[in-house]
N, C-alpha and C positions, 0 to 999 in steps of 0.2 A: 287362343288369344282371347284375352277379354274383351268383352263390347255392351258395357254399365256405362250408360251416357246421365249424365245428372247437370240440366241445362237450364240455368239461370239467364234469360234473357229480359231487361229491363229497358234498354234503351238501343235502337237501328244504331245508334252513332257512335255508338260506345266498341271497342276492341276485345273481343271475348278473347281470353287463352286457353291453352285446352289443360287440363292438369292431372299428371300422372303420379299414384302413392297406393303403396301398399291398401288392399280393401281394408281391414281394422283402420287406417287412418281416415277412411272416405268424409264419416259422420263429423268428423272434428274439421277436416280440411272444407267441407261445406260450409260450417258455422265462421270459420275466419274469412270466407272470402263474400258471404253475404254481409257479415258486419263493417266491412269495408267496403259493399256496394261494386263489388267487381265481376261482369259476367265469364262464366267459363263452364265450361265441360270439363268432367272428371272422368278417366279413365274410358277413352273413347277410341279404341285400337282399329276400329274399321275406316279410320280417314284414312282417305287414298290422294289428297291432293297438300300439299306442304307446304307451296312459296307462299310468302309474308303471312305464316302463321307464329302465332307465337306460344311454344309447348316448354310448358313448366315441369320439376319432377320434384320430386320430396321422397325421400328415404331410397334412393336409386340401388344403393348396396343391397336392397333385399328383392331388387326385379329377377325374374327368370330370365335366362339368356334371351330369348326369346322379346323379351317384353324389352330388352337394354339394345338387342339389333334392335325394334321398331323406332325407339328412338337414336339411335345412328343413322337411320337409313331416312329418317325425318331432317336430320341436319344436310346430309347427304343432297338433300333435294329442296333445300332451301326456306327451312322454318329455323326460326330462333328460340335456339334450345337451351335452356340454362336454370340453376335450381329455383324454384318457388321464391326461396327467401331473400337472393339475388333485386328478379323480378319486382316482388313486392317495396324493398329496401328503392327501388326509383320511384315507383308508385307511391309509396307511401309520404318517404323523408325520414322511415324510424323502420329500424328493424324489428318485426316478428321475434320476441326471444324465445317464444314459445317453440316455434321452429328449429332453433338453433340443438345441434347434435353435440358431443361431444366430442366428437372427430371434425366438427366444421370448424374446432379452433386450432387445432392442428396445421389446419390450413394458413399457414404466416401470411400469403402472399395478400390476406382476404384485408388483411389490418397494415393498412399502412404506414401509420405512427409507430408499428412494433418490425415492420421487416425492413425498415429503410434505415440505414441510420444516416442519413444525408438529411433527410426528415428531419430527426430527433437533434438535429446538430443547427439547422436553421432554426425550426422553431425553438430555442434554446436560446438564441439570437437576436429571434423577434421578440421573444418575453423580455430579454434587457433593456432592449430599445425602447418597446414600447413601456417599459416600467421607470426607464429617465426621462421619458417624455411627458407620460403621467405626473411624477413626482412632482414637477412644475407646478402643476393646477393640484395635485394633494397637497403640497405641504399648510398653503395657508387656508384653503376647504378644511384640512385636517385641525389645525390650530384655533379656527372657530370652532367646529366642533366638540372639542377638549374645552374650551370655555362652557357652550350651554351643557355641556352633559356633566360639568360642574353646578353649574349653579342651578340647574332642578334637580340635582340629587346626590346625597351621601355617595360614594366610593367609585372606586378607581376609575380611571378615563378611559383603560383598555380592559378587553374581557378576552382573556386566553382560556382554551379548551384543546385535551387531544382529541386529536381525529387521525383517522386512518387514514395513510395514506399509499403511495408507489410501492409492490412489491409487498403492502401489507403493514408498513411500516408506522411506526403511529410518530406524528409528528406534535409542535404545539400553534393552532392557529391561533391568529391574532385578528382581534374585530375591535371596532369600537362598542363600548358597553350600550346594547339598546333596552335592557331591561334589569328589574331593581335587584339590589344585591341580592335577596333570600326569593330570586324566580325559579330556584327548584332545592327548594327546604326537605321539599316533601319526594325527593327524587329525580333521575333524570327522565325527562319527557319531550316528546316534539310541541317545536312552537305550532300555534292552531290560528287561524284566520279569527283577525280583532282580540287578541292575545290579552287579557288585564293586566300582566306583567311585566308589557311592553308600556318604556316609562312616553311622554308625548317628543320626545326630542327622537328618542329609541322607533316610536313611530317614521317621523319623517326621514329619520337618516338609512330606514329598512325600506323605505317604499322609493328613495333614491339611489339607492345601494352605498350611500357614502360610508356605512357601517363596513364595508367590504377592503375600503381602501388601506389601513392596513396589514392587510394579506400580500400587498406590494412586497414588503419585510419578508415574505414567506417567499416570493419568486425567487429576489435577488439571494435567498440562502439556498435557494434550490431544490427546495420542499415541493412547490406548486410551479404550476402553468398559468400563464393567462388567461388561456381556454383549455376544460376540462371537465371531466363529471365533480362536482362539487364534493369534497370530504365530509363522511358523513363517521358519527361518533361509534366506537366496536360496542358500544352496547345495543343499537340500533343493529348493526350490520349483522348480527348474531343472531336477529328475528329476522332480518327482511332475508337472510340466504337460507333459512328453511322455508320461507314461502316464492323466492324468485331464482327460479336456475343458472347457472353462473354468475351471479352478483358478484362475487368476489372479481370479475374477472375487469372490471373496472379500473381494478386496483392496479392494473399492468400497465397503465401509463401516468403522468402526473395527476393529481386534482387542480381545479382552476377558479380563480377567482368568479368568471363566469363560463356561461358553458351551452353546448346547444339545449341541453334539457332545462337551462334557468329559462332563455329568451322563447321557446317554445312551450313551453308548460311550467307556467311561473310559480304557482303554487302546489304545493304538497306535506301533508301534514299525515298520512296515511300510508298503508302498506299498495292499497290501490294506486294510490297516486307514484310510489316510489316503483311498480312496476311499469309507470309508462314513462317516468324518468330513465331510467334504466333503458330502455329502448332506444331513446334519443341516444343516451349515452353510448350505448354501443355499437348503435350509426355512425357516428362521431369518431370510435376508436376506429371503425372499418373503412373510414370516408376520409379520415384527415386530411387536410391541404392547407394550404398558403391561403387562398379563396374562401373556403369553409370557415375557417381562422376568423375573415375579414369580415365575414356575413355577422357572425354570431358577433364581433366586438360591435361593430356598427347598431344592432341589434341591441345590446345594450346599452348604448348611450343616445339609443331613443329611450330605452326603460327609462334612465338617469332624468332628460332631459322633460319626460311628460309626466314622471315618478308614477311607475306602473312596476312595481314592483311590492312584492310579497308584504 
């Protein structure tokens, strides 16, 4: 049996867990849970006492029998035993993707919005509803809008773009136009924090999301979600899935006007930043509800209402 104890103690108050993975994982498994400021032991097979511990695993397929009894016989006796990335996903509010296996998607039961379809059939429901609800307060928001973004600037009122969306599928969204006709003459590129090509109307309707509100158009045709990982353009998706492991995997449920990774990490303009989007995002596929739904619109229409937005 092993007994490599590796003990990060920073705080009496704090709940250490203890955490089991392959020794090749140890060195990596250490750096994620010190960056998250969480005390644990790694790989500490001489605990003899169980109740109200709480023992973590990572890579469990590759344990010796031996090592896979010690954790049965840990449950057995009254610790909480369940994977790392589980764990983490409460602690944190964003999944670890780094963690995530190739066979953990396998796992339907883990994603909610994908094995239920009572799920997929409500919130289907909710997007109508709350899209005639909206409509109300869009239509004449929307009609000012189409005014000023006439009159400070040459061309059209709306700005369409494909983007990827459900199953891969590339659709055409619909925005109101926040930036001037020739804002990528020179190619496509991500918008950047204080943007020159963002026109001063394009400003305030980005930093209230009113630019968004024609995506409404995109629900009722069934393109998009209300809440969702936001669609992003396949010539982006085609760098960011050589540097982010299952990206693609987003794409398994609708895109959304807004989304837990807008209202938790509002900005991103980078590969950095779309890996910790991605995270949210994939909490979000694994966590969906009715609740979670409610959090992140509420969550937005403080963005809306203080204009804290991108």
């Amino acid at each position: 049996m092993l007994s490599i104890k590796n003990f990060k103690h920073k705080n009496k108050n704090k709940k250490i867990i203890y955490v089991f993975c392959p020794d090749d994982q140890k060195e990596s498994m250490s750096k994620l849970l010190d960056v998250n400021s969480i005390d644990y032991v790694i790989n500490d097979y001489s605990i003899t006492s169980f109740k109200n511990k709480i023992i973590c695993h990572f890579r469990s397929a590759e344990f010796s029998k031996a090592e896979n009894d010690f954790l049965i016989l840990a449950t057995e006796y009254g610790a909480w035993v369940e994977p790392i990335v589980s764990y983490l996903d409460r602690k944190l509010g964003y999944t670890e993707t780094e963690l995530l296996l190739p066979t953990y998607f396998l796992h339907q039961k883990a994603f909610s919005i994908l094995s239920k379809r009572s799920n997929r059939f409500v919130k289907r429901i909710i997007d109508i509803v709350f899209t005639m609800l909206l409509g109300v307060i869009a239509i004449p928001i929307g009609l000012l809008t189409a005014l000023f973004i006439k009159a400070e600037s040459p061309g059209p009122i709306f700005f369409k773009q494909r983007r990827t969306g459900q199953y891969n599928k590339e659709f055409e969204v619909i925005k109101f136009r926040s930036m001037r006709i020739d804002a990528e003459k020179n190619g496509a590129q991500w918008a950047i924090k204080n943007d020159t090509r963002v026109t001063k109307v394009g400003k305030f309707i980005r930093k209230t999301r009113i630019d968004e509100l024609p995506q409404l158009i995109n629900i009722l045709k069934g393109e998009m979600s209300l809440v969702g990982p936001r669609p992003e353009r396949e010539i982006f998706i085609e760098t960011l899935e050589k540097e982010i492991p299952h990206y693609r995997f987003r794409h398994a449920i609708k895109p959304g006007v807004t989304g837990l990774a807008q209202v938790k990490y509002a900005y991103g303009a980078s590969v950095e930043d779309a890996i910790w989007k991605h995270k949210y995002d994939i909490y979000y596929i694994k966590h969906q509800s009715l609740i979670l739904d409610l959090q992140v619109i509420l969550l937005t229409i403080k963005t809306v209402l203080f204009g804290l937005g991108r």
